[in-house]
C-alpha positions in Angstrom: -36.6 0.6 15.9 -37.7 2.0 19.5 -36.9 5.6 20.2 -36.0 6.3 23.5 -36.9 9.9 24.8 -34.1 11.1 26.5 -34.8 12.8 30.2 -32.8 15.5 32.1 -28.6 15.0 31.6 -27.2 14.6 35.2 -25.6 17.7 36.8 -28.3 19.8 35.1 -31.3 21.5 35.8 -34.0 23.2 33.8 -33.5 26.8 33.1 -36.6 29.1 34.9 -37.7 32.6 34.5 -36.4 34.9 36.7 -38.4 36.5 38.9 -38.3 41.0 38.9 -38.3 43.1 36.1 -35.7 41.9 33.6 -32.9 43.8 32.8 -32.0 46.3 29.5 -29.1 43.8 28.6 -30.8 40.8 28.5 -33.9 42.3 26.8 -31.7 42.9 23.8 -30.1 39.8 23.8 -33.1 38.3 23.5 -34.2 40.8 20.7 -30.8 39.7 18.8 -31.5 35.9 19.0 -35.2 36.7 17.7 -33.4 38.5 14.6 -31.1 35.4 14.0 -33.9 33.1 13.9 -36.4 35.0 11.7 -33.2 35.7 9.1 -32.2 31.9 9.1 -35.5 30.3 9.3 -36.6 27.4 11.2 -33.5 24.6 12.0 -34.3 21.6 9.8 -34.9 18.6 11.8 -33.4 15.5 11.6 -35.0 12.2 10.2 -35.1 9.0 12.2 -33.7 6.2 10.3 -36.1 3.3 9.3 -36.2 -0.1 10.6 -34.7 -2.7 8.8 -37.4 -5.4 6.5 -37.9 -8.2 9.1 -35.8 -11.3 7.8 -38.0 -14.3 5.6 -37.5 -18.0 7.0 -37.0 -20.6 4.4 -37.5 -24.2 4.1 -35.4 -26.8 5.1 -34.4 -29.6 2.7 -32.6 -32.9 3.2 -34.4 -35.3 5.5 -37.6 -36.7 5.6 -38.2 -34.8 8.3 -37.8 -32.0 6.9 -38.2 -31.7 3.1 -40.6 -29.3 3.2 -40.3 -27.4 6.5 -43.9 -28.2 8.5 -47.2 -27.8 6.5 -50.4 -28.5 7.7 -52.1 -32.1 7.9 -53.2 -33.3 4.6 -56.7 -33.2 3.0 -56.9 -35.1 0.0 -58.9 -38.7 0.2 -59.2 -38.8 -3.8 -57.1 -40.9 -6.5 -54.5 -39.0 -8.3 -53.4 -40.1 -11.4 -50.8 -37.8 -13.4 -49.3 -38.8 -17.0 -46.4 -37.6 -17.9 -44.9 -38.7 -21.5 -42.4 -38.3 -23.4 -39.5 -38.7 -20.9 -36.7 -41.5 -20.4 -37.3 -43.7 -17.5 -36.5 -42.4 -14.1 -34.9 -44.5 -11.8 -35.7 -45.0 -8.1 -32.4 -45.2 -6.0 -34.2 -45.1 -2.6 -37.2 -44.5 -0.2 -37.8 -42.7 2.9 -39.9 -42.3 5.8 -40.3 -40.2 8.9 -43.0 -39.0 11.1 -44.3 -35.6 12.0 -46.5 -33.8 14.5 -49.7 -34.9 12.0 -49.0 -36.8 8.8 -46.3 -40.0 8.1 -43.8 -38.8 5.3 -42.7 -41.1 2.7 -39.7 -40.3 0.3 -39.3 -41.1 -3.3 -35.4 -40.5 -4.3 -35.4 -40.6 -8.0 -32.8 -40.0 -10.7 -33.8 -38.3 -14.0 -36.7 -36.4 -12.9 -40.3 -36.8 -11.5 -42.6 -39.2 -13.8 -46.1 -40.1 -14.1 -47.4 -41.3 -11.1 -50.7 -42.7 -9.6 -52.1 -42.8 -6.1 -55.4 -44.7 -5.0 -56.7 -46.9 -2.3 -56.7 -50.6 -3.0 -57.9 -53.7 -0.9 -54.9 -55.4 -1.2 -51.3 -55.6 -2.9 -50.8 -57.4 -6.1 -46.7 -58.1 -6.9 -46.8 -56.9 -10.2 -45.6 -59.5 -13.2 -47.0 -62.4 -11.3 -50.3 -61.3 -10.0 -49.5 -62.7 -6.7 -51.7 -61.5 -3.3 -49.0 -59.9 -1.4 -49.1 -61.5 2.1 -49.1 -58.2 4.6 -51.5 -56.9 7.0 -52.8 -53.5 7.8 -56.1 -51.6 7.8 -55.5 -49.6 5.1 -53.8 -50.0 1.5 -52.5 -47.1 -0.4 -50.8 -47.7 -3.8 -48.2 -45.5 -5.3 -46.9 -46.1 -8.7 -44.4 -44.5 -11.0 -44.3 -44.8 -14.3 -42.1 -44.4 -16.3 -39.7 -45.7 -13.8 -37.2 -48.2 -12.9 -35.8 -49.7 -9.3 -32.5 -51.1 -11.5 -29.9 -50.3 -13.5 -28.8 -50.7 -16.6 -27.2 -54.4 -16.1 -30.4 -55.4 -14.2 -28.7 -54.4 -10.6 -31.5 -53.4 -8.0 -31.3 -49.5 -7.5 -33.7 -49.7 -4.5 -31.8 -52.2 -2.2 -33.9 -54.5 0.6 -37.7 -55.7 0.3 -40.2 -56.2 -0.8 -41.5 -55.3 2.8 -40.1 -52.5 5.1 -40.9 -52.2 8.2 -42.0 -48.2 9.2 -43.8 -48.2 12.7 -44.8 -45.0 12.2 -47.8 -43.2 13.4 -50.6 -44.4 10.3 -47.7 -45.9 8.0 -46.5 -49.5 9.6 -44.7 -50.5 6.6 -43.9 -49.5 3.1 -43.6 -52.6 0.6 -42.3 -52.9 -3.3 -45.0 -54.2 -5.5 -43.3 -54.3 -8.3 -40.5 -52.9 -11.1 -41.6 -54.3 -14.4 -42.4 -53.2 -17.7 -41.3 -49.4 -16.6 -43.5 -49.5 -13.6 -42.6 -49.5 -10.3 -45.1 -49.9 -7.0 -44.8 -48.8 -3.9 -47.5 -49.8 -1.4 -47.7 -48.0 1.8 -49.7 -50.2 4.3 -51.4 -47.7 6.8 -53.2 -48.5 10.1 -56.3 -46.6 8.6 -57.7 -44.9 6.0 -56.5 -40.8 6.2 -56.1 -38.4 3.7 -52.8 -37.5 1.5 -51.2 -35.0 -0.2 -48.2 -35.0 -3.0 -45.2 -33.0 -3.5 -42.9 -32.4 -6.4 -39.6 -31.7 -5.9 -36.0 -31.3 -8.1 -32.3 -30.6 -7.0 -32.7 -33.3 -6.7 -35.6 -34.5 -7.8 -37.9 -36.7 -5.4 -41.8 -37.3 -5.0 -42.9 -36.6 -1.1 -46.1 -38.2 -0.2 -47.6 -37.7 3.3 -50.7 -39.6 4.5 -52.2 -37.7 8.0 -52.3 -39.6 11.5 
């Protein structure tokens, strides 16, 4: 809170002493307001209020764009490999993508929580099931699997619709391709123009797994 100093009131002017010898009626005034003062004590003074706490920004949530507010470009080059037992499969219902100011986001929408997953750099895509070389191009392959996971239903149904091959035309990420759902593992190959670093998020309500690869 500023606090303004407040100047002379209009119409007013500040009081002076007079000049001459001052008279016997105003001496004892003054005597009288001494004797009020030193029998009351000084007037208390009043206390400025205090400035209310500055207001905290949150994130924002909902959009590739924008699951995480803005952090910084990532860092990470290495392989990341996280197990995670014990849990039903989850199932992938859809992926995202979006790009930023520095990084490519990709979106994993799953259903039944985060599973094991494992990130690393390959030299090319392999459909899972029947070994087959995955015809795309790119200069840079990064694999994401998920496991235990499934990209169908119950009856079979795909839960992860379109594919194998998305086209992105993003900044680094040109495409984003299904490598495989089988055996309670599902792939997901992000073909990059080059090699850049990466960084993973976690995230429930609801739950989803945020990977973004730098410019």
């Amino acid at each position: 809170m500023r606090v303004r100093t407040l100047g002379h009131l209009p119409g007013m002017r500040t009081s002076s002493p007079s000049c001459g010898r001052p008279s016997r009626a105003r001496v004892a005034v003054t005597l009288a307001c001494l004797a009020v003062v030193t029998a009351c004590g000084p007037a208390p003074q009043a206390t400025l209020p205090q400035s209310p706490p500055a207001a905290q920004s949150g994130t924002q949530s909902g959009s590739p764009s924008g699951e995480l507010g803005t952090p910084g470009a990532p860092t990470n080059t290495a392989e990341v490999d996280v197990e995670r037992g014990g849990m039903e499969p989850a199932i992938v219902t859809n992926v995202r993508y979006a790009a930023h100011d520095t990084y490519d986001r990709l979106v994993v929408d799953l259903k039944g929580g985060v599973p094991g997953y494992n990130v690393q750099w390959v030299d090319q895509f392999v459909q899972d099931g029947s070994g087959r070389t995955m015809n795309v191009r790119g200069g840079a392959y990064l694999q994401l699997t998920l496991f235990p996971a499934h990209a169908h239903d119950e009856e079979g149904v795909s839960t992860w619709d379109g594919g194998p091959v998305y086209q992105a035309d993003l900044n680094n990420l040109t495409d984003v391709v299904r490598t495989g759902d089988f055996e309670g593992r599902v792939g997901i190959g992000l073909v990059l123009s080059r090699r850049a670093a990466f960084q993973l998020t976690e995230q429930d309500s609801p739950h989803r797994l945020i990977l973004d690869v730098a410019h």
